[in-house]
N, C-alpha and C positions, 0 to 999 in steps of 0.2 A: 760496501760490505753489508751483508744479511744478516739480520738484527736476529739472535736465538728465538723460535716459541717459547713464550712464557706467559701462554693462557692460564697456567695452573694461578699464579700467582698474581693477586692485586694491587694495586697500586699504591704509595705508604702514602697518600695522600688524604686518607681519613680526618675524619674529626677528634678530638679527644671525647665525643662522647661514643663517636659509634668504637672507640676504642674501649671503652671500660663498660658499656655494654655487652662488648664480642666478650671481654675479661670475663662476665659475669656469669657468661653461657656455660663455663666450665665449672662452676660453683655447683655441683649439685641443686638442690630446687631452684636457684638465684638464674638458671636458666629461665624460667620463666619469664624475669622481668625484660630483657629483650624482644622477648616474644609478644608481651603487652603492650610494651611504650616504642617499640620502633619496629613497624612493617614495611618502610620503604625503602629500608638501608639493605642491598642485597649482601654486602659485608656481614653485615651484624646478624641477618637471619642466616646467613651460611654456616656462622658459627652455633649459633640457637637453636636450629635445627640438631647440630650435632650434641649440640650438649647435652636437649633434650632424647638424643636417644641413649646417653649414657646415663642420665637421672633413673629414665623408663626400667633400663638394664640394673640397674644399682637397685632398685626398689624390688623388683623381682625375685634378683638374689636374695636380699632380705627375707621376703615370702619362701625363697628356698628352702631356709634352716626350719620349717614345721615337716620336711622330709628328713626320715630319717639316713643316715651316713651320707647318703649322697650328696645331700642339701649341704649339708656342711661342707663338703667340698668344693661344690660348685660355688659356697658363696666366698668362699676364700679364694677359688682363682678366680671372681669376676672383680673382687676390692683390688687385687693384684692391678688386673688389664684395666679397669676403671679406671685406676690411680696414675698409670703410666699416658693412656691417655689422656687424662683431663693436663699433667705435665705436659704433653706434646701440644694439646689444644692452647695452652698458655703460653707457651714459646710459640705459636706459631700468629697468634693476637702479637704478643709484643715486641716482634719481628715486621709485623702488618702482612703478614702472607695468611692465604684461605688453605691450608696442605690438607687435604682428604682422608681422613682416620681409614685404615681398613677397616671394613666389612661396615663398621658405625659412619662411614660416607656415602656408603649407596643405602643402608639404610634412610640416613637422613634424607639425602636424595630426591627420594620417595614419600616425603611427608610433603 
């Protein structure tokens, strides 16, 4: 019998630390510390990668509210999509699966 592809997903074979580092990536700035103290865990920078692009996107919104109406809107639906993703980014750490955020996946990607 032929085993499914399931390149998406990695192995739940990790460590408890590259687990609570991947954890950390979805913390707002707490992304960063992955990014410092572990560059050879492909796990953990997969997550780190993403987290940091939802920090990046978070802080920008922020910068959006000195625009008038518009800013305000746009920072309210990015805390929305932010929020849901950093939830999906955290179930997908303590499940031990890498699952690819739309559009913030190939972002990351690319860093």
């Amino acid at each position: 019998m032929k085993m499914p592809n399931t390149s998406w997903m990695l192995k739940s074979s990790h460590s408890t630390k590259s687990r609570v580092l991947s954890l950390f990536s979805y913390l707002g700035v707490l992304c960063l510390v992955p990014l410092i103290f572990n560059k050879d865990d492909e796990y953990v920078n997969f997550h780190a990668r993403q987290g940091l692009v939802l920090w990046i996107w978070g802080v920008l919104a922020i910068f959006s509210l000195h625009i008038p109406v518009v800013g305000a809107f746009f920072f309210s639906f990015s805390v929305l999509v932010i929020a849901i993703f950093a939830v999906i980014g955290v179930v997908s750490v303590l499940l031990t699966r890498a699952w690819r955020l739309p559009v913030v996946g190939m972002v990351a990607s690319k860093l």
